[in-house]
N, C-alpha and C positions, 0 to 999 in steps of 0.2 A: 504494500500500500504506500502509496507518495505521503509528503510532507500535507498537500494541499489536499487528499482527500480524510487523512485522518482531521484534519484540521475540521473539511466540512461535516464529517459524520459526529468528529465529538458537539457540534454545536448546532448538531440536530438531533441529538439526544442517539444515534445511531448507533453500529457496529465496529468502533475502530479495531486494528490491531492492538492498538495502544493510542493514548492520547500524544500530541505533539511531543515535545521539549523542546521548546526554546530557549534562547539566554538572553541575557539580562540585559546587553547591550555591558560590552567593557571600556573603559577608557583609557587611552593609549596612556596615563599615565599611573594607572594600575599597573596594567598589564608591567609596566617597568617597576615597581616595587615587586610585584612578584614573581620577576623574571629572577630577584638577588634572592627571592623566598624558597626557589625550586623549582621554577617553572621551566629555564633556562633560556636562553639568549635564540634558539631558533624554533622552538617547541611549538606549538598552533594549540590552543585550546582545543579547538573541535577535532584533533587527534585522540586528544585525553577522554570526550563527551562524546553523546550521543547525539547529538543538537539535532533539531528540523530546521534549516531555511526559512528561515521572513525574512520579507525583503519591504520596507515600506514606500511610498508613491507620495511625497512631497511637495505639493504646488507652494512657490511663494504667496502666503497670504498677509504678508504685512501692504499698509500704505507705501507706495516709494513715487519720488523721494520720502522717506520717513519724517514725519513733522517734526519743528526744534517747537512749534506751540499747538497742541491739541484743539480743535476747534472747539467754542462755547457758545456758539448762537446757530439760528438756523440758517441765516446768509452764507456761512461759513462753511456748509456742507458737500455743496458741490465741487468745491476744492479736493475734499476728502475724497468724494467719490472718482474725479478724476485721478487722484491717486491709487486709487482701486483697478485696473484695469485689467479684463479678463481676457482681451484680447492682446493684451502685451506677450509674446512667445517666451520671453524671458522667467514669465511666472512658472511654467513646463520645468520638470525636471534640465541638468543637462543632458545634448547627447538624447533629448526625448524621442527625436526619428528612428533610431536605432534601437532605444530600450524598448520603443513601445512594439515594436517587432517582437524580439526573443520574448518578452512577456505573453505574449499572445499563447505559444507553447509550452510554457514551465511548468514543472510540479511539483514549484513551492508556492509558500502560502503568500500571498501580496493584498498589504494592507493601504488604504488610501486617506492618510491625515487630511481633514478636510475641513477643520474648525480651531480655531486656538483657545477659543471661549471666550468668558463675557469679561473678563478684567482684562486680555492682552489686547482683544478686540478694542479696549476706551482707554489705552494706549500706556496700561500702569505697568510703571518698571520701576517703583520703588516708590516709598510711604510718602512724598509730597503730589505724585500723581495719583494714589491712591485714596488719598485724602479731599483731591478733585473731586472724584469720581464718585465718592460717597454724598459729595452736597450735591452735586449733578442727582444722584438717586435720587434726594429727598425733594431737593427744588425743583427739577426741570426733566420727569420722567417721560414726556413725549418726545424729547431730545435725543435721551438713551435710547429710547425704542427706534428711531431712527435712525442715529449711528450701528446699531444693531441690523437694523433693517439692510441697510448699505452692505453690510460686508456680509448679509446672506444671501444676496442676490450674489454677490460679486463670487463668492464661494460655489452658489449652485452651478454659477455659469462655468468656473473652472472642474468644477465636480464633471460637467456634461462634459467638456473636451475629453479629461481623462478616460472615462467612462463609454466612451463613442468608438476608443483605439483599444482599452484596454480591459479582461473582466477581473475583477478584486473578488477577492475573497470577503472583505471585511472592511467597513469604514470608520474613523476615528476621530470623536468630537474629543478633543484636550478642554479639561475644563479644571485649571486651577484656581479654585473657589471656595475652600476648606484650610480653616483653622487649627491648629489641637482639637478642640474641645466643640467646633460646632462650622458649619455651613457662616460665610461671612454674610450673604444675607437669606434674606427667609425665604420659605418655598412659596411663599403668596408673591413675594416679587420677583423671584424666580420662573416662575410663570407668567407673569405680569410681561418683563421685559427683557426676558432673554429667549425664552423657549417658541415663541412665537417665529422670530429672527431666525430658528435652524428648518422652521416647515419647507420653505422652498427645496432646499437641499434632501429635507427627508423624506419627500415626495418622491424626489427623482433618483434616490436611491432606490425606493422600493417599484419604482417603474420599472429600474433596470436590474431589477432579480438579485442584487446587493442585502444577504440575508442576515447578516450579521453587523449589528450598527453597535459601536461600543461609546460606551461614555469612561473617558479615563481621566479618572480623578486621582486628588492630591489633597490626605487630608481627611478630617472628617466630615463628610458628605452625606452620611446616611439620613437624613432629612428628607433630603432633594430627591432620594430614590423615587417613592411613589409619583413625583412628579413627572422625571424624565421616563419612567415608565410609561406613564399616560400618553408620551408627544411618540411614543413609537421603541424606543433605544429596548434592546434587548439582552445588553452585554454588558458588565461590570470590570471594569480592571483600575482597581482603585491601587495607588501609589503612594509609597511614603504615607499608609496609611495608619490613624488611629487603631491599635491590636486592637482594643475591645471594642471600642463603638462600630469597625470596619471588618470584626470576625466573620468571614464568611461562613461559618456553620449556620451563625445566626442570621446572616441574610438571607441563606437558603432557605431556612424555617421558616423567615417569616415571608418571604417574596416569593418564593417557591421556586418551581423550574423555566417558569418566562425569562429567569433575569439569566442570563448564562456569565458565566465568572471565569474571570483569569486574570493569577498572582496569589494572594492570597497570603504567603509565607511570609512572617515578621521577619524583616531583615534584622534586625536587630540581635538576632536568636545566635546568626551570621558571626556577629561581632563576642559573642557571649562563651562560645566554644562547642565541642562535639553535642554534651549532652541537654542542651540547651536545643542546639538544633536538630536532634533527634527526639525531642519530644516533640517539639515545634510542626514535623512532616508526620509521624507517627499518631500527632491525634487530630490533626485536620487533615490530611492528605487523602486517605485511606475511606473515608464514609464520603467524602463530596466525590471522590472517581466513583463510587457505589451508587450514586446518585444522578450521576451524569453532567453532562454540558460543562464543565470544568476543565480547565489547563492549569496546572499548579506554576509556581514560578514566586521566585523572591519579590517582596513588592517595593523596588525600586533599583536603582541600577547599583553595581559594586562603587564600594568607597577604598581607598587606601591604608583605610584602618584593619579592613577585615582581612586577617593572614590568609596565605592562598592553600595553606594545610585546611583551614574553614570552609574553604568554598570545595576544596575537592572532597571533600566528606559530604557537606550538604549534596552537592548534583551527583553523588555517587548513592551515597541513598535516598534519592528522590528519583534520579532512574531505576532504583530495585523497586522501589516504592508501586513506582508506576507499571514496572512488569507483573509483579506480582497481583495487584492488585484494576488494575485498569484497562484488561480485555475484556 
């Protein structure tokens, strides 16, 4: 069985061989700390793992030129929106005549990021634009809902090019919008003005046979769930997430098998040691594969801190994990 059909049958509740394994995404400057840990100077991860192939489908969605002043009136918008351009070729992957070719025949799994969410979308990159955006919420919500509005159009249109060359497995709204301890704003305004803004795109997703729509969060966001469930989203891969309020045992229970899940494992467990991280996959790993629609996975990417003897014990028993337990 390929990368990309196990992928499609776990997340139709199906017959895989086994579910995926993917990895966490590493970063080149791990990878060098643990190259002095044992990994050595010419060694490939995915010699050591069993990995499946993603590959993700990246259109540029920022404004460009990128604003030095975010707009705050409505005269000001059109600017914006010309910044937005879906017809710019430059938004395409590079090298997109070509990729979108050998995609066409692959049998791995290809995901298409196709949102950055409601805080990168009102252009916050740190707590004095954030701070903006917050009196923008309170004072001037028809405002929000229209810079909202703007980069869903401008999204669904780059969604369709993509989409017209190439078929995804899976689509990816990022939505970092979670604090420790709770959703930064509420699920009434969450619905109010933000979820409205992804219909165009989640339309044309499910026009074009795209079955799996994820919401990937940062954070604790379990609020927002019954929300994003309502506008369509069927997939959870929640990040650097709150262990207890973000335990998927318990999202299982209580959202049931509509929400399909992938990640799940406290990274943190990572940094703690062996038995830390074998109770960690040991008692949620094992009942969510039993259950279905699940891909296990650390929930967030590797850090520097975590020794590379950690990580090869975690993906060693989480590939037995999944043998055993996940056909």
């Amino acid at each position: 069985m390929t990368g990309r059909d196990r992928f499609r049958e776990t997340m139709r509740y199906g017959a895989p061989d086994r579910v995926p394994c993917f990895d966490e995404g590493i970063r080149k400057e791990v990878l060098a700390v643990w190259r002095r840990q044992g990994l050595g100077r010419r060694k490939a991860l995915a010699s050591l793992f069993n990995y499946d192939r993603r590959e993700d489908i990246a259109p540029d969605l920022y404004a460009r030129p990128y604003p030095t002043r975010w707009p705050d009136r409505e005269a000001e918008l059109g600017d914006l929106g010309r910044r937005l351009d879906p017809e710019d070729p430059k938004r395409l992957p590079k090298d997109w005549d070509k990729k979108r070719q050998s995609l066409k025949t692959r049998d791995h799994v290809v995901m298409l990021r196709i949102h950055q969410g409601f805080f990168l979308t009102l252009g916050v990159d740190g707590w004095q634009r954030f701070h903006e955006v917050m009196h923008l919420v309170k004072d001037a919500p028809d405002f929000v809902r229209e810079i909202m509005a703007i980069q869903g159009r401008f999204a669904a249109r780059l969604a369709e090019k993509v989409l017209a060359e190439v078929p995804v497995d899976a689509a990816i709204f990022g939505e970092p919008i979670g604090g420790n301890d709770r959703a930064l704003i509420s699920p009434a305004m969450y619905e109010d003005l933000v979820l409205p803004s992804y219909q165009p795109i989640l339309d044309l997703l499910v026009r074009s046979g795209v079955e799996t729509i994820v919401w990937l969060t940062y954070g604790n966001t379990r609020a927002l769930i019954p929300s994003v469930l309502k506008w369509g989203f069927n997939c959870l891969w929640a990040s650097e997430a709150n262990p207890e309020a973000m335990d998927y045992r318990g999202i299982r229970e209580e959202f049931g098998r509509g929400l399909r899940l992938i990640g799940g494992i406290d990274l943190d467990a990572l940094r703690q040691g062996r038995e830390a991280i074998r109770r960690e996959i040991e008692e949620k790993v094992p009942p969510l594969l039993a259950d279905g629609g699940f891909i296990p996975l650390a929930d967030g990417r590797m850090r520097a801190e975590i020794p590379f003897e950690n990580y090869v014990y975690y993906r060693r028993l989480l590939e037995e994990t999944i043998q055993t337990h996940g056909s």
